[in-house]
N, C-alpha and C positions, 0 to 999 in steps of 0.2 A: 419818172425821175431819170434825171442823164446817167448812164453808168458810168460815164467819168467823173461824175461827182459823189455816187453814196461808192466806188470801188475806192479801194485802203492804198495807198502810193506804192508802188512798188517798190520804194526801202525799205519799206515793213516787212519784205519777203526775206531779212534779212536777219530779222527777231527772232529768233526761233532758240526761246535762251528759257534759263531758269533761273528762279528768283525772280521773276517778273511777273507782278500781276496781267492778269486777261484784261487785254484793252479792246470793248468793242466797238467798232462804227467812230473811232476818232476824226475830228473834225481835220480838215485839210489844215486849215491854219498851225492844229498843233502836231502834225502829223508829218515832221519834220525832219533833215539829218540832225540838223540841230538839237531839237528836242531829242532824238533817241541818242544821241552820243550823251546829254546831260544826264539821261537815266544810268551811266556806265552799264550798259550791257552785257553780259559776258558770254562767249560763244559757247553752244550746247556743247555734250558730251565731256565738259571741261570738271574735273575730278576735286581739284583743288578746291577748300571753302572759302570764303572771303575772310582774309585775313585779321586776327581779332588779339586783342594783346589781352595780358590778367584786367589790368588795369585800366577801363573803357572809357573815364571820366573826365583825365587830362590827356589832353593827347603831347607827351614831352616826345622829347627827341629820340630819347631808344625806343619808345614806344611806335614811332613811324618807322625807326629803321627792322624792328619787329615786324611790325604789318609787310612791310618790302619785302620779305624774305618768305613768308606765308606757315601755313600749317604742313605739322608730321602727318603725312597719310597714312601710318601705321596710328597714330593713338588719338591723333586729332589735335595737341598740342601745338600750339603757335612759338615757332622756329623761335631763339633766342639765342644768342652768342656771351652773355654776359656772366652768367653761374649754370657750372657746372653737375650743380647739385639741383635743379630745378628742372621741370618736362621741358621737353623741346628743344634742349642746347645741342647746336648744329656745331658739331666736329668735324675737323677736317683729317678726311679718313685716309691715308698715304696706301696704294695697293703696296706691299712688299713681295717685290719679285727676287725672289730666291736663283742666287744661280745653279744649275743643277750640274753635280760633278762628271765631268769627263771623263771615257774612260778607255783604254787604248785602243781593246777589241771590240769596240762596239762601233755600228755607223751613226754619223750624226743625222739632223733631222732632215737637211738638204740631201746627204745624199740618199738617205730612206726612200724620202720621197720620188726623187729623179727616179731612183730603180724600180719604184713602182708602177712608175707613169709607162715604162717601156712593156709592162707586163701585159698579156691579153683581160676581156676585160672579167674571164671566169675565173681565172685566177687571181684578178684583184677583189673579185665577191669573195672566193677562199677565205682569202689574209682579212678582208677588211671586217668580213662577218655583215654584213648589209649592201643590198644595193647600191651601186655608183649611182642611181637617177637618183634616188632619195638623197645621196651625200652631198651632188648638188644644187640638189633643191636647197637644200639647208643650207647649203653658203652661199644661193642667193637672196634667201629671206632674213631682214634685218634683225640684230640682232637685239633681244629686249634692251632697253637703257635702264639701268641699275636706278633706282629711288632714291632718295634724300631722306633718311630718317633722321630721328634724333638720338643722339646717344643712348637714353633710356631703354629706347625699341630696339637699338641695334644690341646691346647687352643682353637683350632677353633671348633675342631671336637664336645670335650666336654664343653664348655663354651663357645661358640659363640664368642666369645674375640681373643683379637690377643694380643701377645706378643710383636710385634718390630710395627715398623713403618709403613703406607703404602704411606708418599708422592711420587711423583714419580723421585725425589733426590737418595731417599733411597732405590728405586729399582733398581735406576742403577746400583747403586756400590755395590748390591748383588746379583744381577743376574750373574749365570754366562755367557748367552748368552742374551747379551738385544738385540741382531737385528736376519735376518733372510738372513744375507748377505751370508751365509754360501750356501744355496740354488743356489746362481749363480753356481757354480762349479760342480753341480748336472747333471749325464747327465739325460735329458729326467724323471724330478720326477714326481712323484705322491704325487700332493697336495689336502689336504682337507682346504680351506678356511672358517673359523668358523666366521660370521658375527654377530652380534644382528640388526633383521630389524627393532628394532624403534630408530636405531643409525646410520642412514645412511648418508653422506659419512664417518665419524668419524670412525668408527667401523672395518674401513677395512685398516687402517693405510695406509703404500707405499706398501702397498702389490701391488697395479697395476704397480710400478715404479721398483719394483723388479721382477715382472715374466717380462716384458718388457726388463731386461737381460738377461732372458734366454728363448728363444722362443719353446724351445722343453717341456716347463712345461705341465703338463696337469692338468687341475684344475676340482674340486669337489667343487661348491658351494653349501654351508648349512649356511641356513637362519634359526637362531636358535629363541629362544622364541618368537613363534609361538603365545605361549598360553595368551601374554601380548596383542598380538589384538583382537580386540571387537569381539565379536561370528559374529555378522553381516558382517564384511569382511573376515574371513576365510573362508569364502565358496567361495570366487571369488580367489582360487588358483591361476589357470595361469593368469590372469590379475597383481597377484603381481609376479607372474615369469616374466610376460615380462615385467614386471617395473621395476625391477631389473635388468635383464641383458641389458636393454636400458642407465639404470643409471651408471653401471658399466663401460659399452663402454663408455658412456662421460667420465668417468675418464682415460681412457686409458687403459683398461684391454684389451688386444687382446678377441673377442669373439671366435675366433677358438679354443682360447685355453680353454675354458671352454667346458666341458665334461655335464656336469648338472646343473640346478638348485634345492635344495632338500628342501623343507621346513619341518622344524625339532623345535622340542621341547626336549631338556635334559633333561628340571625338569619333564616333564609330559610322556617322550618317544616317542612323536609323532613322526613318517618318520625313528625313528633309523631303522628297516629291512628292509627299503626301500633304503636309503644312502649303509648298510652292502652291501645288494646284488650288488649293482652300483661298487662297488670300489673292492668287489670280482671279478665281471667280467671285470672291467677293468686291474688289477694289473697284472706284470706281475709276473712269477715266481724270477726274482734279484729285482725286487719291492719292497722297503722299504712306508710307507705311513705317509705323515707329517700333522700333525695338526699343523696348524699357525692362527694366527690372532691376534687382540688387547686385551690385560687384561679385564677381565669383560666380555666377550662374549660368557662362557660357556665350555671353552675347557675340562678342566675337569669334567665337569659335564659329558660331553660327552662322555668318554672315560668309566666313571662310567657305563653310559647307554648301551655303548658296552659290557661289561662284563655281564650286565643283561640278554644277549640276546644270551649268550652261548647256542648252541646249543647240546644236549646232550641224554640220556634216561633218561624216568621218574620214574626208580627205583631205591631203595635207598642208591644205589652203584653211580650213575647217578648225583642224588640230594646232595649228599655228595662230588665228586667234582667239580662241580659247587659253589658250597660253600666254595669249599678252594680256588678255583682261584678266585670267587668273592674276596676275604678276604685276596688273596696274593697280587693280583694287583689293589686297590682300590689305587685312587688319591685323594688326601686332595681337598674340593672344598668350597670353602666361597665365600660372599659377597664382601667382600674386592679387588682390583684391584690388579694382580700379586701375588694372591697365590702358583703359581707352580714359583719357582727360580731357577731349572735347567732342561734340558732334561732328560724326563722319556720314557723309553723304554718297552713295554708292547708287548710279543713276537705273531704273528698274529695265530698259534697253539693255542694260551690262548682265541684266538677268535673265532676261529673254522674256520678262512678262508683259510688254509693250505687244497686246495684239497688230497684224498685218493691220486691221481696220483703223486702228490708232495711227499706225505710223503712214498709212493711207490719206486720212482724215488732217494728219498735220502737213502735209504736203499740198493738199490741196486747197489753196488761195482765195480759189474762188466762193466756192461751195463756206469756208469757215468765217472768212474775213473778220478774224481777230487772230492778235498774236498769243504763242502756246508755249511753254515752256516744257522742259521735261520734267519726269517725276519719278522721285528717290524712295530709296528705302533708308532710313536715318539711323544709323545705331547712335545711342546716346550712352552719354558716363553713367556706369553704375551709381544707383541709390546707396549711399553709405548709413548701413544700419552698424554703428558701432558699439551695438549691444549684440553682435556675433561674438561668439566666443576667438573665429579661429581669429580676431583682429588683437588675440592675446598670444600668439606663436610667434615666434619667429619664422625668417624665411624658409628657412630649409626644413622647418616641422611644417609650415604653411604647405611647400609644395609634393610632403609625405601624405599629406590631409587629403587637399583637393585632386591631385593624383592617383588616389590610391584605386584600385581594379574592383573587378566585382566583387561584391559584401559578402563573407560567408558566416552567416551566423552561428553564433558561438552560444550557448546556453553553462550557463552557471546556475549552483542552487546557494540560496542565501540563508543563514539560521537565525532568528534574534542574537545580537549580538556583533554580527558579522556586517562588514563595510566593503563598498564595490565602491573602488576608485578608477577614474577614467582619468587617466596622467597627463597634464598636470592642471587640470582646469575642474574636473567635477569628483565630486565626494557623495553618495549614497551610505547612510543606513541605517540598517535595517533593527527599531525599536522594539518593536511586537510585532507578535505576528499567529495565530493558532496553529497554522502549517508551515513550511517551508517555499518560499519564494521562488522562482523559477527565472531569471532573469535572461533574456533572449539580446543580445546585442547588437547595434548595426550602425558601429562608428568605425573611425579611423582612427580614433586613440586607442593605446593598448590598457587594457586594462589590467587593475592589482586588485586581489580577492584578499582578506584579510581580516582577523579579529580588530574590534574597534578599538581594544584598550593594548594594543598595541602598536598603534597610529604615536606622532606626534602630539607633544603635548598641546597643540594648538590646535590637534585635533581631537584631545580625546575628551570622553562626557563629562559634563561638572558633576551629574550625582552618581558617577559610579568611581571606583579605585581603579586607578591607574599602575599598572607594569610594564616600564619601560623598559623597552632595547633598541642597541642602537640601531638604528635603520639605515644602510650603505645606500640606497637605492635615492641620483641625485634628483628624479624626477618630484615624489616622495615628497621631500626636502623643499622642492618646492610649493608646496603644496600651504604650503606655511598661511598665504595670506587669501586662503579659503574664508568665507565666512557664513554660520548655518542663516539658513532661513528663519524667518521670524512664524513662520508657520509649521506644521506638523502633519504632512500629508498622509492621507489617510486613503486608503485601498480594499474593495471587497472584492476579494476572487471569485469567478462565478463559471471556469470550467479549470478541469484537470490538463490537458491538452490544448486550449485556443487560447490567443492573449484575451485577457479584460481591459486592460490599458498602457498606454506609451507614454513613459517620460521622454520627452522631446528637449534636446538643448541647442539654443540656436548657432548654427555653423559647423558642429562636429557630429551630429548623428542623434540616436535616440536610441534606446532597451527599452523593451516589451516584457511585459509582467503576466507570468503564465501561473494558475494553481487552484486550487478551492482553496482559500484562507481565508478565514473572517477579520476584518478591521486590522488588519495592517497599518502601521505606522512606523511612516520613513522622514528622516531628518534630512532635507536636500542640502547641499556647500558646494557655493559658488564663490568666484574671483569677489572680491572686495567693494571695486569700483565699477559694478556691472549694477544695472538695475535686474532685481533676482525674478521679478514675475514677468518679465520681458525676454528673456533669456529662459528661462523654465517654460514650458507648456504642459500638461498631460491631456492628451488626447483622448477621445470615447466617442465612438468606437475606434482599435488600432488601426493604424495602417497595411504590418502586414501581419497580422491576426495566428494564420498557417503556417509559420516557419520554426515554429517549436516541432520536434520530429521525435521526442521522448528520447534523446541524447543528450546528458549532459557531460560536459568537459569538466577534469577534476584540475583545478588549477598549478600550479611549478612553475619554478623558474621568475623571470620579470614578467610577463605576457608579449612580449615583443611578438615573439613567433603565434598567438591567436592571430595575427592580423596575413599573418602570410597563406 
């Protein structure tokens, strides 16, 4: 055959994009400038996603001038000029340069500097505390270009505050992808499952109901904030890996299709080059890599941590950009539930997982002749499972919640009669019981220890007599629109010292039940407008079983300080 006839044109050498599918052996005829300018092509390494509005059906006029303007590369949200109150509204941010006051004895900056420049050059290392060659170096290399967020991300990043809303109403109908149905149609993907392990089952939304449509998945689990368990059970690693992928299987997660378990830390980095190296050797070269999982479990954070861990030289060519791609692909990350609002695409080059042979193989024309795109790691919007409890706090209890440092377990003992409230979202208690209850705790609400019949009258039992006082405590107070379980949990204690089992609630933590008691019976009360056996779990066997230490704490005060 003539090699100028099966050889690909050499405008194709020019393809080298994503979001294009692999075109092999194209005919000359369609192998065109023509034809590929019609395909709108977009040049690789380019960050930005293709612009997409809420509203994808009619294309009206702000909906194109939306597209024009493109997506926040902090949350992924499609830029808007029109409300305020809505993701993505692009403000225009005024620097305010402050003038700095004058003062008689002091030199200004011009002649600061002139007096410097006369100085030799060991006495300007003295004054300046760093090398002149590094000083300019640095004022030759350009200087990063500040981002385009959207209000929402700019508020979070610099005032801790959020601009719109976080119920999770208001994240449906601004997300633009609220599920992760999209994955059935995936051949054979490469997922990263982003868990939080002191929110288990909760935390993992239908993620086991969805790879169970598509059996070719292959799963990466990461069991993130690592660093919110007590020092004393992170050393027993594989005992919480096989508790996990035991727990998992009972939900229905095929275990074949789990590749690992990685236990990992965002906020603190723990296991991220542990996770990187796993998904490098697993991926393939058409491998795209998805992060999925529930709001609040760190995905951003995550992706942050990746960027950390660019691998590179440590000279100041090196460190310069690492610093730009730090700083081009950084994700908005808060406390808040559902801070990322569309898919953000972070290209796996920017991560350093592009082996040489890859980036080898895409260069050479001859040898591949088809055109290659590159390949992402996709963080996607959290799963909104709005039967978490914390989607009942407000902001500022929200980011007390998911903030809060490592757990230290607290142990209280419970008498029949007696009621464990976790303020202001759950109510325990305790009906019968042969022994005394031992309850191990390991949330972030503070708890109130307490006779039942002296709770609110909306809280207290219909067949026993009621003594009321008044109760100043406003958490308490709210507690009002608790309502019991239609069931009667029932409990057999089976050591003195190890838990039996974990009341799990979803989004604010779980207590472990420690003691030999026979038949136990506990009255659960939960928020009103919660599904209760969705929100409730008990677990068997516990999670962390060993953290009872035969101390208990005698309760005073509101509990605020248990939690410090």
């Amino acid at each position: 055959m003539n090699k100028s006839v099966s050889r690909i044109p050499a405008v194709l050498k020019q393809c080298r994009v994503r979001g294009f599918p692999q075109i092999r052996q194209l005919p000359r005829t369609l192998a065109t400038p023509a034809f590929i300018a019609s395909r709108q092509i977009v040049k690789a390494g380019s960050f930005h996603l293709q612009s997409r509005s809420w509203n994808s059906t009619l294309a009206t006029k702000e909906s194109t001038a939306n597209a024009a303007l493109g997506d926040c590369p902090g949350c992924g949200a499609p830029f808007q000029q029109a409300d305020p109150a809505k993701p993505g509204y692009l403000a225009d941010r005024k620097k305010n340069v402050s003038s700095m006051k004058k003062q008689s004895k002091s030199m200004s900056n011009e002649d600061y500097k002139a007096a410097l420049a006369n100085l030799d050059l060991e006495t300007r290392e003295l004054l300046e505390g760093k090398e002149i060659e590094e000083e300019e170096n640095a004022k030759e290399a350009p200087a990063h270009k500040e981002r385009n967020v959207c209000q929402r991300c700019y508020t979070l990043q610099h005032h801790n505050s959020t601009s719109t809303e976080s119920s999770p109403e208001f994240l449906r109908a601004s997300q633009q992808y609220g599920s992760l149905d999209f994955l059935k149609t995936k051949q054979d993907p490469l997922i990263v499952a982003v868990f939080d392990v002191t929110d288990l089952p909760a935390s993992l939304g239908n993620l086991p109901q969805l790879i169970a449509k598509n059996p070719g998945a292959r799963i990466f689990l990461a069991a993130n904030k690592m660093d919110i368990l007590p020092a004393s059970a992170r050393k027993h690693e594989q005992r919480i890996r096989d508790w996990i992928v035991q727990h998992v299987k009972g939900l229905g997660l095929p275990t074949n299709q789990i590749l690992s378990v990685t236990l990992i830390s965002a906020k603190k980095g723990w296991g991220i080059p542990v996770l990187m190296r796993k998904i490098d050797r697993e991926r393939r070269p058409t491998d795209d890599v998805y992060l999925v999982g529930c709001t609040n479990v760190g995905k951003s954070a995550l992706v942050n941590q990746f960027m950390s861990q660019i691998r590179g030289t440590l000279d100041a060519e090196g460190r310069r950009i690492k610093s730009q791609l730090k700083a081009q692909y950084k994700i908005t990350s808060s406390a808040i539930p559902g801070t990322t609002m569309g898919t953000i695409k972070v290209p796996l080059y920017a991560l350093g997982m592009d082996s040489a042979e890859e980036a080898e193989n895409r260069d050479d024309w001859e040898k591949r002749r088809y055109a290659t795109r590159n390949r992402y790691l996709i963080d996607t919007p959290g799963v909104i499972n709005d039967q978490q409890l914390i989607h009942q706090l407000g902001y500022n209890d929200q980011k007390k919640v998911v903030g809060q440092k490592e757990i230290n377990p607290v142990t209280f003992k419970l008498e029949p009669g007696k009621s464990l409230l976790l303020k202001p979202l759950v109510r325990i208690d305790l009906l019968e019981s042969s022994k005394p209850v031992m309850f191990t705790m390991f949330s972030g609400l503070a708890p109130h220890l307490t006779n039942t019949e002296k709770l609110p009258p909306a809280h207290a039992l219909e067949d026993k007599p009621t003594n009321i006082r008044p109760v100043k405590d406003e958490s308490i107070l709210r507690m009002n629109s608790l309502v019991p379980m239609d069931e009667v949990i029932r409990v057999q204690g089976i050591h003195r010292s190890q838990a039996s089992v974990d009341f799990s609630f979803a989004g604010v933590g779980w207590v472990s039940l420690t003691g030999e008691f026979d038949n136990a019976k506990f009255r659960v009360w939960l928020p009103k407008d919660v599904k209760p056996y969705e929100v409730f779990q008990m677990r068997d066997p516990p999670f962390l079983p060993f953290e009872y230490k035969g101390s208990i704490r005698k309760f005073f005060g509101s509990g605020e300080r248990t939690r410090k």
